[in-house]
C-alpha positions as CSV (number, residue, x, y, z in Angstrom):
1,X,2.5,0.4,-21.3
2,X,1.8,4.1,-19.8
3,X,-2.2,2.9,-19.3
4,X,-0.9,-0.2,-17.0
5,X,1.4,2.0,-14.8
6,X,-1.6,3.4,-12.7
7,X,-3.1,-0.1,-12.6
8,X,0.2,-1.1,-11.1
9,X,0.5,1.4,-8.8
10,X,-2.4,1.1,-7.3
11,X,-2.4,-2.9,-6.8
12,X,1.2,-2.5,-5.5
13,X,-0.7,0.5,-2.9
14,X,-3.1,-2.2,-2.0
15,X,-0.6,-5.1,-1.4
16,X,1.3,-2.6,1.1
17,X,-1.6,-1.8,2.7
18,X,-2.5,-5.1,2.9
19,X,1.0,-5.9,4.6
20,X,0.5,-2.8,7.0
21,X,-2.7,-4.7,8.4
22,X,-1.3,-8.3,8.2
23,X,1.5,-7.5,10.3
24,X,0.0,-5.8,12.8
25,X,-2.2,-9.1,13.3
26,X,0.4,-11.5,13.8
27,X,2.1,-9.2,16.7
28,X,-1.5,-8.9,18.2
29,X,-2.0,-13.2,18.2
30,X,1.7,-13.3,19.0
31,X,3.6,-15.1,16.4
32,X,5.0,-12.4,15.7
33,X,7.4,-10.7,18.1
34,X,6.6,-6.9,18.5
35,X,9.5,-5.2,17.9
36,X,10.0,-1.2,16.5
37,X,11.2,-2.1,13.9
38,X,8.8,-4.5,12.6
39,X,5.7,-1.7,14.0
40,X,7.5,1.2,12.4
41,X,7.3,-1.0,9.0
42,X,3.9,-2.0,9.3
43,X,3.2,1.8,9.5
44,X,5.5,2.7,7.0
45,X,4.1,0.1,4.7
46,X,0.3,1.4,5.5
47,X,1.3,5.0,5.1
48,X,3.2,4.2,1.3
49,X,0.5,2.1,0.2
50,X,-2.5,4.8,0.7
51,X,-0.2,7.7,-0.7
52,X,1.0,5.2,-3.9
53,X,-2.5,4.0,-4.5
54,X,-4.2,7.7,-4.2
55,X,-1.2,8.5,-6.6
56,X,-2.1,5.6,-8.8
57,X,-6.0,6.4,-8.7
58,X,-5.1,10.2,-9.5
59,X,-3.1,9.3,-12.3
60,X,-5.6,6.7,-13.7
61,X,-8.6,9.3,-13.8
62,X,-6.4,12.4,-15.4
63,X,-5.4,9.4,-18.1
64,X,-8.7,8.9,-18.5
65,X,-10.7,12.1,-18.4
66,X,-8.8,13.3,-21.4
67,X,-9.9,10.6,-23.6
């Protein structure tokens, strides 16, 4: 279980990121309405998927290195 926690981090990191670029595109070809809230998300979502997936990747390289 600890060796698939990095692994999980760092697809959930890339899902987020994902979201933080999908979202942006649908207020850009309007079907989304532009609101704060929904921009402050999309960079909140961008900003917490890099940091959990440069987490995940630093954590997946220190479990391996000692091996």
């Amino acid at each position: 279980m600890q060796n698939r926690r990095p692994i999980l981090m760092i697809i959930i990191g890339f899902l987020l990121v994902l979201a933080g670029w999908f979202f942006p595109l649908l207020m850009v070809m309007k079907l989304l309405e532009s609101t704060f809230l929904l921009s402050f998300l999309s960079y909140a979502f961008s900003i917490g998927g890099i940091l959990l997936g440069v987490i995940g990747t630093a954590m997946y390289t220190s479990m391996n290195r000692r091996k």
